[in-house]
C-alpha positions in Angstrom: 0.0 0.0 0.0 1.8 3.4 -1.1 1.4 6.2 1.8 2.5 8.9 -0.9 0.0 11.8 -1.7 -1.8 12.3 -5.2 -0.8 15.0 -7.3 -2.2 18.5 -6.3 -3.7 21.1 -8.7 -0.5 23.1 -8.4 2.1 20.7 -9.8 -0.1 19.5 -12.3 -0.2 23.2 -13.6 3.5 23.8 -13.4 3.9 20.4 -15.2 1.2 21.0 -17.7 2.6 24.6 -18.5 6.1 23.4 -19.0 5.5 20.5 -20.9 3.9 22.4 -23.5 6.8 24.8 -24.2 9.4 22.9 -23.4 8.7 18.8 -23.1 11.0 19.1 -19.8 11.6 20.9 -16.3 14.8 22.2 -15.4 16.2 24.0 -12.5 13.9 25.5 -10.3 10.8 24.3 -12.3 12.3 20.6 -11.9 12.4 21.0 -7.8 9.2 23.0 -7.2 7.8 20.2 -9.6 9.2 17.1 -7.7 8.7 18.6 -4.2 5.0 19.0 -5.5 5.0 15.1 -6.9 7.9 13.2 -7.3 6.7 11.3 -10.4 7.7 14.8 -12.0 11.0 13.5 -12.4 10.1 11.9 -15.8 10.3 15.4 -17.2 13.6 16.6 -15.5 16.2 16.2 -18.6 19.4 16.9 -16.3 18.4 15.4 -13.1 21.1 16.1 -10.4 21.5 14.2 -7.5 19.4 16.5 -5.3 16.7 16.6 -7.1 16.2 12.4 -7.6 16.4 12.4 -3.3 13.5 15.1 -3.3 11.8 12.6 -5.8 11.9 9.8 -4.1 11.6 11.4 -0.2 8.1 12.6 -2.0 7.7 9.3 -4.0 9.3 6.6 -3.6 8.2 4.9 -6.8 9.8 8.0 -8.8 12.9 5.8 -8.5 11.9 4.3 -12.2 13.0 7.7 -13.7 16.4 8.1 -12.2 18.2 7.9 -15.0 21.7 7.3 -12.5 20.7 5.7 -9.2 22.8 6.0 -6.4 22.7 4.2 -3.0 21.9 7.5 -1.1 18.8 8.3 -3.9 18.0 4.0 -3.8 17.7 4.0 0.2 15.8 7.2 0.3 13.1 5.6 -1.8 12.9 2.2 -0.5 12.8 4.4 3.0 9.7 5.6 1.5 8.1 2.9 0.0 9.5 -0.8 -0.2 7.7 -1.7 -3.3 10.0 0.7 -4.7 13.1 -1.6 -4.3 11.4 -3.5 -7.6 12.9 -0.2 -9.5 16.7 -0.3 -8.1 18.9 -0.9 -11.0 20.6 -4.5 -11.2 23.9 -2.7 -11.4 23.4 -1.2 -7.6 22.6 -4.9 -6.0 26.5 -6.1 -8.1 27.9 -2.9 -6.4 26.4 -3.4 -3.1 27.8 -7.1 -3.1 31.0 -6.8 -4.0 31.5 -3.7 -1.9 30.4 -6.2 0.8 32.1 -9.4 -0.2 35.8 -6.7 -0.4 35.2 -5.7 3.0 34.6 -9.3 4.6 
């Protein structure tokens, strides 16, 4: 069961009014946009770490659009949802093992 909250009127404006200029969010538009609803972050074209961890503290299932997950942004969403561990890229499990298996 996801706890997160459904878009509001707001962000759907700010996304609905970029997205027809531009087909993206950047900058400040991208953060207002994600604080709003993190599912934004399929529309942020240069997404920066800071902006994935707003995602996903928001919505934890906006981890599918991270287009380069780290373990800080991949905790922060499972944190917020678990189901959202079916979205943590394959590569970040290999890391987490052999980061694991060189320290044992």
């Amino acid at each position: 069961m996801s706890h997160e909250s459904p878009i509001t009127l707001a962000s759907f404006h700010i996304l609905y009014t970029k997205l027809q200029s531009k087909k993206s969010l950047a900058g400040n538009d991208a953060i207002k946009a994600v604080e709003e609803n993190g599912d934004a972050l399929r529309y942020v074209k240069d997404q920066t770490e800071a902006i994935c961890l707003k995602a996903v503290e928001r919505y934890g299932d906006a981890l599918r659009y991270v287009k380069d997950q780290t373990e800080a942004i991949c905790l922060k969403a499972v944190e917020k949802n678990g189901d959202a561990l079916r979205y943590v890229a394959e590569y970040m499990f290999a890391t987490r093992v052999t980061t694991s298996a060189e320290i044992s």
